[in-house]
GUTORZA-599740 format. One record per residue: residue in three letters; residue number from 1; z, y, x of N, C-alpha, C in turn. Coordinates in Angstrom, 1 decimal. Atoms other than C-alpha are relative to their C-alpha. Example, Ala and Ser with C-alpha at 12.3 -4.5 7.8 and 13.67 -1.06 7.14 Angstrom:
<recs>
- ala,1,0.0,-1.2,0.9,7.8,-4.5,12.3,0.0,1.2,0.9
- ser,2,0.0,-1.1,-0.9,7.1,-1.1,13.7,0.8,1.1,-0.8
</recs>
This chain:
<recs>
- unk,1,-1.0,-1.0,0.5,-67.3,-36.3,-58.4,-0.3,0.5,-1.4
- unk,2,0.2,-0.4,1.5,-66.9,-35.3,-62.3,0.2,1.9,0.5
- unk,3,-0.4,-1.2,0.3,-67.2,-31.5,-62.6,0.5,0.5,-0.9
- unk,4,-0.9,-0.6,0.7,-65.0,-29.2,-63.9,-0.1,1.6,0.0
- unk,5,-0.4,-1.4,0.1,-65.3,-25.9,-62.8,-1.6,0.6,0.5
- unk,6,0.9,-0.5,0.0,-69.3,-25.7,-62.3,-0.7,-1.3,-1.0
- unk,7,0.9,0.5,0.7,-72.5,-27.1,-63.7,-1.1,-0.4,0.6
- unk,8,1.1,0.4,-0.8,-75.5,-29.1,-61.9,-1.1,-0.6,-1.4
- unk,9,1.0,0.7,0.8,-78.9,-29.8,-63.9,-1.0,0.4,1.1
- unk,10,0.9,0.0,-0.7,-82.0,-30.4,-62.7,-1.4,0.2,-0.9
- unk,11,1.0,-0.2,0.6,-85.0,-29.1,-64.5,-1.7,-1.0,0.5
- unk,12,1.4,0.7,0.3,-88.7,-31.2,-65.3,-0.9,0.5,1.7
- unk,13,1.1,-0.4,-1.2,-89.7,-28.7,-62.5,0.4,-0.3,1.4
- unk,14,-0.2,0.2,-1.3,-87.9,-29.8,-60.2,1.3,0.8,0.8
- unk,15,-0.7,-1.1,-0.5,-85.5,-27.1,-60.1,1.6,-0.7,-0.1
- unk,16,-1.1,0.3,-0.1,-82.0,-27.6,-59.1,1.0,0.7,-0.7
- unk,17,-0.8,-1.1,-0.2,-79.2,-25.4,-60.6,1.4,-0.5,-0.2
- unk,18,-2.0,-0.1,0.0,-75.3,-24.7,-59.9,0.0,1.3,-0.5
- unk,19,-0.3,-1.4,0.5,-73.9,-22.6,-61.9,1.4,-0.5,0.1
- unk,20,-1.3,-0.6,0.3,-70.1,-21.2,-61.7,0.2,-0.3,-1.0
- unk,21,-0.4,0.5,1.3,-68.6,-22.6,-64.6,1.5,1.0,-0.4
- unk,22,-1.9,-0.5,-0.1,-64.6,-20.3,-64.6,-0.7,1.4,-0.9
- unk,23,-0.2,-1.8,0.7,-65.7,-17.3,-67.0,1.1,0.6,0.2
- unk,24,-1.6,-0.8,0.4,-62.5,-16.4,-67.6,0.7,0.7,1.0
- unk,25,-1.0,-0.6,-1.4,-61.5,-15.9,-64.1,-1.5,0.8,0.6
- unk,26,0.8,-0.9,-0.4,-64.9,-14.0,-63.5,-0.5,-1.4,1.2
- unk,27,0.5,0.6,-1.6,-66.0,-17.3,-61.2,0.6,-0.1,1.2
- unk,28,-0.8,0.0,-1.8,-63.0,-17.3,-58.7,-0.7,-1.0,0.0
- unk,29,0.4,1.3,-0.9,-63.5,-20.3,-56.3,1.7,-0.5,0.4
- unk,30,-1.2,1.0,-0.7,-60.4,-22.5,-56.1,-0.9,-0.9,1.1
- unk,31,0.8,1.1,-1.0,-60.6,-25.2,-53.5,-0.7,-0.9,-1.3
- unk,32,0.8,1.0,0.7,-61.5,-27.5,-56.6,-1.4,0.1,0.0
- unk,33,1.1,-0.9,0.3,-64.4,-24.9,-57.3,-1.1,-0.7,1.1
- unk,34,0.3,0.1,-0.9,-65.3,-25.1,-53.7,-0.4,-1.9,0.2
- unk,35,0.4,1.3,0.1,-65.4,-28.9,-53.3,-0.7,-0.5,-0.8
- unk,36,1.2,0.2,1.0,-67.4,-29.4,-56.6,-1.6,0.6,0.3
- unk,37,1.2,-0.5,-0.6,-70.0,-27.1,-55.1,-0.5,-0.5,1.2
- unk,38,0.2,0.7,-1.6,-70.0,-29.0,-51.7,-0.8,-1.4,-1.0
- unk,39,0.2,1.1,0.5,-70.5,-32.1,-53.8,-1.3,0.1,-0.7
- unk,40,1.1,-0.1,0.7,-73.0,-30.9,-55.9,-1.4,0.4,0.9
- unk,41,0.7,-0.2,-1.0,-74.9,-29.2,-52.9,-0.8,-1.8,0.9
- unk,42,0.1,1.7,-0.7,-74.9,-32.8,-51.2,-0.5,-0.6,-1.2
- unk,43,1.3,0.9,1.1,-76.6,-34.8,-54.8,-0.9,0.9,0.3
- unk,44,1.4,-0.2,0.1,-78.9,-32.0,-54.8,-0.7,-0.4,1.4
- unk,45,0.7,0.1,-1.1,-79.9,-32.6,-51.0,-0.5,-1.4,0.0
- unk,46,0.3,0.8,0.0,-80.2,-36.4,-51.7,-0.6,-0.2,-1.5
- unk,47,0.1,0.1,1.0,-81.9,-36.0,-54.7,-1.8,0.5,-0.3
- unk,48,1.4,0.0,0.0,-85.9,-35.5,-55.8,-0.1,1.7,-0.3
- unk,49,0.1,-1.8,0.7,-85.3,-31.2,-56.6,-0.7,0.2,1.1
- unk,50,0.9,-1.0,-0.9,-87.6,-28.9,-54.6,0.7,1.2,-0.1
- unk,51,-0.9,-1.3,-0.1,-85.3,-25.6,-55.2,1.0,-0.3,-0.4
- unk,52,-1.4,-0.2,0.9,-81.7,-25.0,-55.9,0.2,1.5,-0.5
- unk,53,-1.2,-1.5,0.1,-80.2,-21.9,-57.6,0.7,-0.1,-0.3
- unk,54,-1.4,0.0,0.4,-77.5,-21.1,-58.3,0.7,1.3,-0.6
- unk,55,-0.4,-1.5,1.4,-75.6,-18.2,-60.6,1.4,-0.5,-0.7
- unk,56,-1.5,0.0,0.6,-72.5,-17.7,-62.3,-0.3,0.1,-1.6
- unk,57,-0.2,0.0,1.6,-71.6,-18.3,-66.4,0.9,1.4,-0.3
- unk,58,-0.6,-1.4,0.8,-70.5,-15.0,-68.3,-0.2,1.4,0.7
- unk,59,0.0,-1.2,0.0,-69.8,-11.5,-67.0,0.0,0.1,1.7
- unk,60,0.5,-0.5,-1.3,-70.0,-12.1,-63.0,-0.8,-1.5,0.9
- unk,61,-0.1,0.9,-0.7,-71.1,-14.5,-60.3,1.4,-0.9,0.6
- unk,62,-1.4,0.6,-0.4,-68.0,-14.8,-58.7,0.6,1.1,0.8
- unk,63,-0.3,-1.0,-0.3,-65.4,-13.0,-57.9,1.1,-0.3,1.6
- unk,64,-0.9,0.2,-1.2,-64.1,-14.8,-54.8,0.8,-1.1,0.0
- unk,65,-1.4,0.9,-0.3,-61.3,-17.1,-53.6,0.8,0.4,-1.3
- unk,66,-1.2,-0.3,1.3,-58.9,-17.7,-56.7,1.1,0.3,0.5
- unk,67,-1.6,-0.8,-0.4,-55.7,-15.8,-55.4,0.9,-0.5,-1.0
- unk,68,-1.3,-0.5,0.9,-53.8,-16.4,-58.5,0.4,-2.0,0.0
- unk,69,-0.2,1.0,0.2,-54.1,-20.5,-58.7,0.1,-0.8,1.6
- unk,70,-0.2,0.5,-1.2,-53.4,-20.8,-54.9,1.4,-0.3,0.0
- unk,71,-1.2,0.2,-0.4,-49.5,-21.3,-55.2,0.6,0.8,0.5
- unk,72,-0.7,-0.9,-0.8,-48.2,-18.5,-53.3,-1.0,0.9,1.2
- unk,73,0.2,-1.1,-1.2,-48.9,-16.7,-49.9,-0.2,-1.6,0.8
- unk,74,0.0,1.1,-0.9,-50.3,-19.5,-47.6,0.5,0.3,1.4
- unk,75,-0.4,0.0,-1.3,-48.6,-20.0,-44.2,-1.6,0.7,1.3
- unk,76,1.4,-0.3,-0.7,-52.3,-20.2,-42.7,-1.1,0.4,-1.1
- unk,77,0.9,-0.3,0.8,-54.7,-18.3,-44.4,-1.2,-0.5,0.3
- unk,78,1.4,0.7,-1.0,-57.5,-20.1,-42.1,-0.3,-1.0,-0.9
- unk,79,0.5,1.7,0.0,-57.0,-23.5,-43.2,-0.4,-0.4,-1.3
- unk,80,1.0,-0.2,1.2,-58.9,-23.0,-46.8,-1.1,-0.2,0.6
- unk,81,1.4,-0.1,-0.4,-61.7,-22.1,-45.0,-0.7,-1.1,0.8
- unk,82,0.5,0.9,-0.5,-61.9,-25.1,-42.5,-0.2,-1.1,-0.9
- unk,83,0.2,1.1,0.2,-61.1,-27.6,-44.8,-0.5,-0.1,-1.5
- unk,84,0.9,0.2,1.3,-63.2,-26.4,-48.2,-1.2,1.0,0.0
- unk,85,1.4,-0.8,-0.2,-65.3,-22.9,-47.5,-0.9,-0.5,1.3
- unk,86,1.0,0.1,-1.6,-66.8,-23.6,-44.0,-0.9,-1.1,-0.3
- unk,87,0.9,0.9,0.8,-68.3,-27.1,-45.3,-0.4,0.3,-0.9
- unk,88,0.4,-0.6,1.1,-69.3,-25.8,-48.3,-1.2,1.1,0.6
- unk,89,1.0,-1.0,-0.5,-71.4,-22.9,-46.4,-1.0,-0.8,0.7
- unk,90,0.7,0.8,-0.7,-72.8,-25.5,-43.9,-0.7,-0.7,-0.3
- unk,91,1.1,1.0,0.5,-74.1,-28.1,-46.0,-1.1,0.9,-0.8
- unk,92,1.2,-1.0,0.3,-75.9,-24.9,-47.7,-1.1,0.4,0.8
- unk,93,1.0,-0.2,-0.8,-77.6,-24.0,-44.9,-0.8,-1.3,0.3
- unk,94,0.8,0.9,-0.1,-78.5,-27.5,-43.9,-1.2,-0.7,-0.6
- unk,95,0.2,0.3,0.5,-80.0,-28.1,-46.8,-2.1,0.5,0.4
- unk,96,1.4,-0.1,-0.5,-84.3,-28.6,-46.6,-0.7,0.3,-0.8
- unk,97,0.8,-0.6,1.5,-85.3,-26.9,-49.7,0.5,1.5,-0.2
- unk,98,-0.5,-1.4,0.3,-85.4,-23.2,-50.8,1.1,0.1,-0.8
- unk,99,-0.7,-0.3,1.0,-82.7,-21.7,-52.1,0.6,1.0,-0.9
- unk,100,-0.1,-1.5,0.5,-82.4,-18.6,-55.0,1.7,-0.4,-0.2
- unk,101,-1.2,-0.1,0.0,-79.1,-17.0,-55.8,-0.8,1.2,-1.4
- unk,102,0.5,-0.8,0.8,-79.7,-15.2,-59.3,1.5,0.3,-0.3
- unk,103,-1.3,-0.7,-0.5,-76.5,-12.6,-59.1,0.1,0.9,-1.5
- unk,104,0.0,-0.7,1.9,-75.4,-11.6,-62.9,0.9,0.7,0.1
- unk,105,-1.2,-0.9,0.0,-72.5,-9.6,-62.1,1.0,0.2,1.1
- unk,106,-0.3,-0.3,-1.0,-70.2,-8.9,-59.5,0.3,-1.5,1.2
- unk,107,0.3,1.5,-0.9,-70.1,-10.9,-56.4,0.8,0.0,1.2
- unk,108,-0.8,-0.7,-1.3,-67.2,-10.7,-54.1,0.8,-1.3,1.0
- unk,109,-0.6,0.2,-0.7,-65.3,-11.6,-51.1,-1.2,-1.4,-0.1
- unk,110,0.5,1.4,-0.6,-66.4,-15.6,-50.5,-1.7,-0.4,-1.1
- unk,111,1.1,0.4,0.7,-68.7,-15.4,-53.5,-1.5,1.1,0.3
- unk,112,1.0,-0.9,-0.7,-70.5,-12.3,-51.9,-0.6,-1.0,1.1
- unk,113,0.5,0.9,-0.6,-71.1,-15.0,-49.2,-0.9,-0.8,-0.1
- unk,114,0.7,1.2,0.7,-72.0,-17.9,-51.4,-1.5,0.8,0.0
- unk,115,1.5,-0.8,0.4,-75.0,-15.2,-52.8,-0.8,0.0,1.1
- unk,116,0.9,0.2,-0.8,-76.1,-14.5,-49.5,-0.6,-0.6,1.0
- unk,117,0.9,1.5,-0.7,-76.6,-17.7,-47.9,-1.2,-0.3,-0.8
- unk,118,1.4,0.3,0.4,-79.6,-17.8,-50.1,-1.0,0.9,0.6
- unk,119,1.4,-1.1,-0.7,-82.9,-17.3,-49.3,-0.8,0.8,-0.5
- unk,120,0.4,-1.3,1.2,-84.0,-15.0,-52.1,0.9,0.2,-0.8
- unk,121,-1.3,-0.5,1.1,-81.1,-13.1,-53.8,-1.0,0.6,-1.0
- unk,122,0.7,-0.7,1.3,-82.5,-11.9,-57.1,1.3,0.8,-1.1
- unk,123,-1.0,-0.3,1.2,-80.0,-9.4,-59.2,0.0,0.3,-0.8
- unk,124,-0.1,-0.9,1.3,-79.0,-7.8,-62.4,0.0,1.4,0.5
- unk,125,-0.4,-1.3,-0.3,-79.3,-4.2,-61.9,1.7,0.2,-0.2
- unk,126,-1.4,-0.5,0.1,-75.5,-3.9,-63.1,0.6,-0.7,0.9
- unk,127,-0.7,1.2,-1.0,-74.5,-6.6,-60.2,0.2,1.3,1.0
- unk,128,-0.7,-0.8,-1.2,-72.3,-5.5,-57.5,0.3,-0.6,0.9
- unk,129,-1.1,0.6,-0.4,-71.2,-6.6,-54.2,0.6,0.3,1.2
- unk,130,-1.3,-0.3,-1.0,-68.1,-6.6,-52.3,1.2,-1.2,1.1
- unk,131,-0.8,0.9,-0.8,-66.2,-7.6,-49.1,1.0,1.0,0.0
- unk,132,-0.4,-0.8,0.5,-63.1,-6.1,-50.3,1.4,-1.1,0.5
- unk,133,-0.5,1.0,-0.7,-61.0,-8.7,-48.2,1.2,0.9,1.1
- unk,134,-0.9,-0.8,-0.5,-59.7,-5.5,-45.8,1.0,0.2,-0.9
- unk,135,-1.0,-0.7,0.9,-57.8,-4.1,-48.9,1.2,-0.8,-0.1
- unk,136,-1.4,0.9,-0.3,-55.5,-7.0,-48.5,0.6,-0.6,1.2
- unk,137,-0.2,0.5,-1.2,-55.2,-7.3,-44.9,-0.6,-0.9,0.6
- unk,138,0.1,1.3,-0.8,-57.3,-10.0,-44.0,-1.7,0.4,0.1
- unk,139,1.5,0.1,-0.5,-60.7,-10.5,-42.4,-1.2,-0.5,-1.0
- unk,140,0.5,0.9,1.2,-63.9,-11.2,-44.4,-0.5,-1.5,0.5
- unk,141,-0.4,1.2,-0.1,-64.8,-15.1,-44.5,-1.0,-0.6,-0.8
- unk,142,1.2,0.2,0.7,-67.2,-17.3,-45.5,-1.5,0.0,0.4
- unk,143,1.4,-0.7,-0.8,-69.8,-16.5,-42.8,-0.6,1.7,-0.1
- unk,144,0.6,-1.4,0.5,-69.6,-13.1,-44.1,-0.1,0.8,1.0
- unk,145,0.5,-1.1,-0.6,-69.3,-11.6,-41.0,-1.4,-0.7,1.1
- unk,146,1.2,1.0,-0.1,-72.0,-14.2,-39.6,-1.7,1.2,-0.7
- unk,147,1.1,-0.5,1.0,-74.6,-12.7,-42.4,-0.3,1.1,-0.5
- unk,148,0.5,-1.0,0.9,-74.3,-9.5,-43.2,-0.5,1.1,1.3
- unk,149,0.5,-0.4,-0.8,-74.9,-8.4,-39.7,-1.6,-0.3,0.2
- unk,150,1.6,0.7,0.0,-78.3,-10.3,-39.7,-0.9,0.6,-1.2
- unk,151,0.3,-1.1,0.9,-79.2,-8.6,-42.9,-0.1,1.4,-0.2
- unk,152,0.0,-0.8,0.3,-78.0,-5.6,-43.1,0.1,0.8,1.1
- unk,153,0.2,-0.8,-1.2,-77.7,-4.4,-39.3,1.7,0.2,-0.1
- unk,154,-1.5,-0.5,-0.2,-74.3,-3.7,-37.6,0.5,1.0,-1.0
- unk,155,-0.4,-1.3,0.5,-73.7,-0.6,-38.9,0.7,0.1,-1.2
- unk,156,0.2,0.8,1.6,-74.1,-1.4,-42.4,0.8,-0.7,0.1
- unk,157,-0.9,1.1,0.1,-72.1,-4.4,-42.0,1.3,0.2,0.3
- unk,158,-1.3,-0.3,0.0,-69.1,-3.3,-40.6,0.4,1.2,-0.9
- unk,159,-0.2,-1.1,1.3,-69.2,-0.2,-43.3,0.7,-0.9,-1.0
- unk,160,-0.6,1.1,1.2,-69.0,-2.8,-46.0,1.2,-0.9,0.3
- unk,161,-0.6,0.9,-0.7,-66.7,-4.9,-43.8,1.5,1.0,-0.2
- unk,162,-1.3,-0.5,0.5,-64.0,-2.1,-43.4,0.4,1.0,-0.9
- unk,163,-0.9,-0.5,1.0,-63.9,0.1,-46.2,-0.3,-0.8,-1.3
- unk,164,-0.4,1.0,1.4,-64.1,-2.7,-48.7,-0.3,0.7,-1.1
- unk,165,0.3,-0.2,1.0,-66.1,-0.7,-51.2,-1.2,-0.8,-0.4
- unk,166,1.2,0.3,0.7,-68.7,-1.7,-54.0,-1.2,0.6,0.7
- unk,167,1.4,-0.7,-0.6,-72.5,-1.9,-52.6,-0.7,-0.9,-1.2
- unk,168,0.8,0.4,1.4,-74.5,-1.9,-56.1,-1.2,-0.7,0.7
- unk,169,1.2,0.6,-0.5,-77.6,-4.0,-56.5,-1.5,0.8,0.8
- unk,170,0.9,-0.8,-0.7,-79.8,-1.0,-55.5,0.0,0.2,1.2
- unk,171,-0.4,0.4,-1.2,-78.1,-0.8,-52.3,0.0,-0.7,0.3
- unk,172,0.6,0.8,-1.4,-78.1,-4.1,-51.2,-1.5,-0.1,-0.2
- unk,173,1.6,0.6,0.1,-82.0,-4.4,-52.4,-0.1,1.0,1.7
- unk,174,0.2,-1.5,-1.0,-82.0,-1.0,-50.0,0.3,-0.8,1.8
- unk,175,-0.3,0.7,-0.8,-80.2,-2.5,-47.3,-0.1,-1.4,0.4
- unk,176,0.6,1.5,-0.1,-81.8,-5.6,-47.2,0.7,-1.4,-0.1
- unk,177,-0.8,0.9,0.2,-79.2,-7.7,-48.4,-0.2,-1.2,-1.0
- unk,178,0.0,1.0,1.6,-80.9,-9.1,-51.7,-1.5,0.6,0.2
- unk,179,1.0,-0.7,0.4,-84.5,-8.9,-52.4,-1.1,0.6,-0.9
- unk,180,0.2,-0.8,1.5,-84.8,-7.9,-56.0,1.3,0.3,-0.7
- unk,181,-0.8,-0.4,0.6,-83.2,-6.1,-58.5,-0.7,-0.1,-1.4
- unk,182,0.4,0.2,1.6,-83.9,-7.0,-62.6,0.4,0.9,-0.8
- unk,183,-1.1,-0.9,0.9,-82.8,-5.2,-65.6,0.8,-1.6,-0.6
- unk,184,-0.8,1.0,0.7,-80.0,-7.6,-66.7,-0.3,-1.4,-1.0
- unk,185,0.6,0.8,1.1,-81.8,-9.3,-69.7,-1.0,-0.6,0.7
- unk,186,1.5,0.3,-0.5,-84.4,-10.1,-67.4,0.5,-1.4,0.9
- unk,187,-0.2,0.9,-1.0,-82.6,-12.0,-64.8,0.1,-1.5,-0.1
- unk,188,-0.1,1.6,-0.3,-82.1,-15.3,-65.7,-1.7,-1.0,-0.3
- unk,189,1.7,0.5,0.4,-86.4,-16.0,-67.1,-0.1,0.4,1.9
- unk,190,0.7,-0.4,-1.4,-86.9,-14.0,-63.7,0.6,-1.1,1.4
- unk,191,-0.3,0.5,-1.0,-84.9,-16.1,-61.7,-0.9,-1.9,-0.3
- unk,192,0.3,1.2,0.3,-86.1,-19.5,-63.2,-1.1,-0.1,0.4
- unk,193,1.1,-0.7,0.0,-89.7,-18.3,-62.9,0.1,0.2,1.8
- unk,194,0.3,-0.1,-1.5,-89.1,-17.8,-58.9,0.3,-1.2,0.5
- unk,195,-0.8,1.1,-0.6,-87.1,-20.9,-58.5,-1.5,-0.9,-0.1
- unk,196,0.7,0.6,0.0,-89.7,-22.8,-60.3,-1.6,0.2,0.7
- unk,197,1.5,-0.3,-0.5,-93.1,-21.2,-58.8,0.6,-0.6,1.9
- unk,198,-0.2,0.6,-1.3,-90.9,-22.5,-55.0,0.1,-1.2,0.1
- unk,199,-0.7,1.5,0.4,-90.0,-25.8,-56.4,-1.7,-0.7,0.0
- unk,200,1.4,0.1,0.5,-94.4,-25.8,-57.3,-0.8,-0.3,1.6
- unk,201,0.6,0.0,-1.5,-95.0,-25.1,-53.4,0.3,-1.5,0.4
- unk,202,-0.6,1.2,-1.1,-94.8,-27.2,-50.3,0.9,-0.1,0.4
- unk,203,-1.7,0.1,-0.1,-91.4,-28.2,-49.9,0.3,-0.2,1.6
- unk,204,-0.4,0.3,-1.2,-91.4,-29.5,-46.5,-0.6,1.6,1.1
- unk,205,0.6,-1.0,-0.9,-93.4,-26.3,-45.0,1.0,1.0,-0.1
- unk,206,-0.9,-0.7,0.8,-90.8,-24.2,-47.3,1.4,-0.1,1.0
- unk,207,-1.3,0.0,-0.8,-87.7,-25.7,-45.6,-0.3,0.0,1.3
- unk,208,-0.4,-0.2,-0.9,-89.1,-25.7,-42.5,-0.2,2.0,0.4
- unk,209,-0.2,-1.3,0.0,-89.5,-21.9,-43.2,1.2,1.0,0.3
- unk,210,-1.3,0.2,-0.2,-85.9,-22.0,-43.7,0.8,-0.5,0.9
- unk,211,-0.4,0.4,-0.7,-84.7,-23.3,-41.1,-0.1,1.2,1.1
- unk,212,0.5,-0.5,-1.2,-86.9,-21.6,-38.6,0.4,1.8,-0.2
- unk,213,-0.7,-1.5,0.1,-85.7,-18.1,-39.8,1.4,0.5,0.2
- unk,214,-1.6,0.1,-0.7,-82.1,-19.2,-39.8,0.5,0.2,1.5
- unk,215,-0.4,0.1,-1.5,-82.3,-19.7,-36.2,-1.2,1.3,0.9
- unk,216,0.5,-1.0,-0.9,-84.5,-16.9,-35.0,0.4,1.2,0.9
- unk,217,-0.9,-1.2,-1.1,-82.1,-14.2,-34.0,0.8,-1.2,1.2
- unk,218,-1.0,1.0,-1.1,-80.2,-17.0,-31.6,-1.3,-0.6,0.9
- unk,219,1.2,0.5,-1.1,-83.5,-17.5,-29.7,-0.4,0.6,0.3
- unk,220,1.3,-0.6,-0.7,-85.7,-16.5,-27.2,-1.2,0.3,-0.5
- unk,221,1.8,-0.1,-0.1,-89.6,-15.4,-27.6,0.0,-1.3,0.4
- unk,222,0.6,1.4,-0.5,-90.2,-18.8,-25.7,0.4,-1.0,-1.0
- unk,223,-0.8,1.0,0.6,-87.6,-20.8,-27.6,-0.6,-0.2,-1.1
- unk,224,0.8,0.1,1.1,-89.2,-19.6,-30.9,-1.3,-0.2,-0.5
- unk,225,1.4,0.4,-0.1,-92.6,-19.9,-30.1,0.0,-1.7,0.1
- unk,226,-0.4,1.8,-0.1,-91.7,-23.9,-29.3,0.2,-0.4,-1.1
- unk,227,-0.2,0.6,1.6,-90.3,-24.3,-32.6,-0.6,0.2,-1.3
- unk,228,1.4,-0.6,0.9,-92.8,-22.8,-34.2,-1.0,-1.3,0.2
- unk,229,1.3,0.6,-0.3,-95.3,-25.4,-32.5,0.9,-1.2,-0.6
- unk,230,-0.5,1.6,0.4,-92.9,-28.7,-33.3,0.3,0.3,-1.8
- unk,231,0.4,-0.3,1.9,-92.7,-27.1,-37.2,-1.4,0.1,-0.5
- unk,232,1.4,-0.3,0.9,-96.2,-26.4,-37.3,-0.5,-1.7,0.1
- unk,233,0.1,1.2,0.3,-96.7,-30.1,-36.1,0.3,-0.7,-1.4
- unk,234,-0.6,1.0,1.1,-94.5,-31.7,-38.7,-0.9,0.4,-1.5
- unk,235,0.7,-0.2,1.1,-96.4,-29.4,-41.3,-0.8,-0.4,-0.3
- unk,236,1.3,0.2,0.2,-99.5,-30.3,-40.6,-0.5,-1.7,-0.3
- unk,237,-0.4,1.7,0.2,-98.6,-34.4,-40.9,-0.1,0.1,-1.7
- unk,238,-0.5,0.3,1.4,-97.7,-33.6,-44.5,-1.5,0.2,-1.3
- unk,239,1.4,0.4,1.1,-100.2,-35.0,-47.7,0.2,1.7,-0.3
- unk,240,0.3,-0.8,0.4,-99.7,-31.3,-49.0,-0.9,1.4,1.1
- unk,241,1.0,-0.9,-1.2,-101.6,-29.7,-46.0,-1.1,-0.2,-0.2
- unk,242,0.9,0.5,0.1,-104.0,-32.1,-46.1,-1.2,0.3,-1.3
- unk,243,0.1,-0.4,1.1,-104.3,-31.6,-49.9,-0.6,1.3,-0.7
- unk,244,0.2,-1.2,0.3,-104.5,-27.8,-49.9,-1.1,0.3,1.2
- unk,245,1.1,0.0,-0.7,-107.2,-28.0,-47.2,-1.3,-0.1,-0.6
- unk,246,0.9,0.8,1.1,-109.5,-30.4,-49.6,0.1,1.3,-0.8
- unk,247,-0.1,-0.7,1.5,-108.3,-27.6,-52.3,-1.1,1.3,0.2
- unk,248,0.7,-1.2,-0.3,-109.7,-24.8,-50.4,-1.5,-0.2,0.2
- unk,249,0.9,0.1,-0.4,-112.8,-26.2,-49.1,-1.0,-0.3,-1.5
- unk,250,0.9,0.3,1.3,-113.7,-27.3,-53.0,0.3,1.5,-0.7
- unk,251,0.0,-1.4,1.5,-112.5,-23.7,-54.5,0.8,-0.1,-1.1
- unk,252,-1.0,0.1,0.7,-109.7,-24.3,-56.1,1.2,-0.2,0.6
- unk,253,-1.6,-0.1,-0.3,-105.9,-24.5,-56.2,0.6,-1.1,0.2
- unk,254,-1.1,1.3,-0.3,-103.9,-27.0,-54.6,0.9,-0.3,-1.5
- unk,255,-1.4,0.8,0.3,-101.3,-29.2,-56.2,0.6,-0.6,1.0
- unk,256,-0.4,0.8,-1.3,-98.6,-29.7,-53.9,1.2,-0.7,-0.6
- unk,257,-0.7,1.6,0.4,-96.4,-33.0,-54.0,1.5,0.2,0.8
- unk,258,-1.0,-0.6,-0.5,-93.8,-31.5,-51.7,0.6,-1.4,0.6
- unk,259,0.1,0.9,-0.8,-94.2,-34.1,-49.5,-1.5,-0.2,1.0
</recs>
């Protein structure tokens, strides 16, 4: 697929990034948007990167579902979500490599989402974000109500959920929704600089990190402890275990191959 309305490179280090390409519209998410990000998500997962981030061009991240280039009032307002957000979220999570979200400006409705399907939010101090989806009658979307319960605690979640205000980057750091805050100028060195120091690690121990935290609240003590032992197996198979064992035992720092 040719992109149009984002940006995929892949840095020396390994590093993956998508960036929102729509300044103008603040980063809405048409379906095109959305499909281009699916697409891009899917090269990076078949592809040699060890981290993805991802971030928005100009003055926000994103500001959501594009309302204005949808054509009207949809009959079903669902069937966006089946057949361009919902994939698009899924193949994010599936994916076996960490993933940052460096958050430059506000970040709402579906794109408040996008941000926190990652696994380290990093923001601008002036970043904002909002599920702001009530104010127009409709539910939030996106896995948003999935995720922000898991983060932020019921409570929290349905606050942000029904009165649809701004929760600055201080608040979500506060609320555990993000887990830094930058001063603005800082964010994009700072985010490259975390992407790449994850991209440096062991990839395979990394995503099975990821995975195994994804699914923790949905299990048992027993269940977790199991998957703990068939993840610690698979870790312990991998040349970078092996590698950083040798590293230790001579006094020095691994090099891991993320494999």
């Amino acid at each position: 697929m040719n992109f149009d309305h984002i940006r995929l490179e892949t840095s020396p280090a390994a590093v993956a990034t998508i960036t929102l390409a729509r300044p103008e519209t603040l980063n809405a998410m048409s379906a095109r948007t959305v499909d281009e990000l699916r697409a891009a998500v899917q090269q990076v997962s078949g592809s040699d990167a060890r981290c993805l981030l991802i971030t928005g061009e100009g003055r926000g991240f994103s500001s959501g579902a594009d309302l204005v280039s949808g054509g009207g009032l949809p009959d079903d307002a669902g069937a966006a979500l089946e057949k361009h957000f919902n994939p698009l979220i899924e193949a994010l999570f599936e994916l076996s490599i960490p993933v940052v979200a460096a958050v430059n400006g506000p970040a709402a409705g579906a794109g408040c989402s996008l941000a926190l399907c990652a696994d380290i939010v990093i923001a601008a101090r002036s970043a904002y974000f909002l599920q702001a989806f009530i104010n127009i009658g409709l539910i939030p979307d996106a896995g948003a109500t999935w995720l922000l319960p898991r983060l932020a605690g019921r409570a929290r979640a349905i606050e942000m959920m029904m009165l649809g205000e701004r929760i600055s980057a201080e608040q979500a750091r506060d609320w555990g929704l993000i887990s830094r805050v930058v001063e603005d100028e800082h964010l994009a060195s700072e985010a490259v600089l975390l992407a790449t120091n994850l991209a440096q690690g062991p990839t395979v121990a990394l995503g099975l990190v990821r995975k195994l935290a994804r699914n923790s609240e949905q299990l048992s003590l027993s269940e977790a402890l199991a998957a703990e032992r068939a993840a610690q197996r698979e870790a312990g198979r991998t040349g970078d275990f092996k590698a950083a064992v040798a590293a230790f035992l001579q006094k020095h720092q691994p090099r891991f191959e993320g494999r």
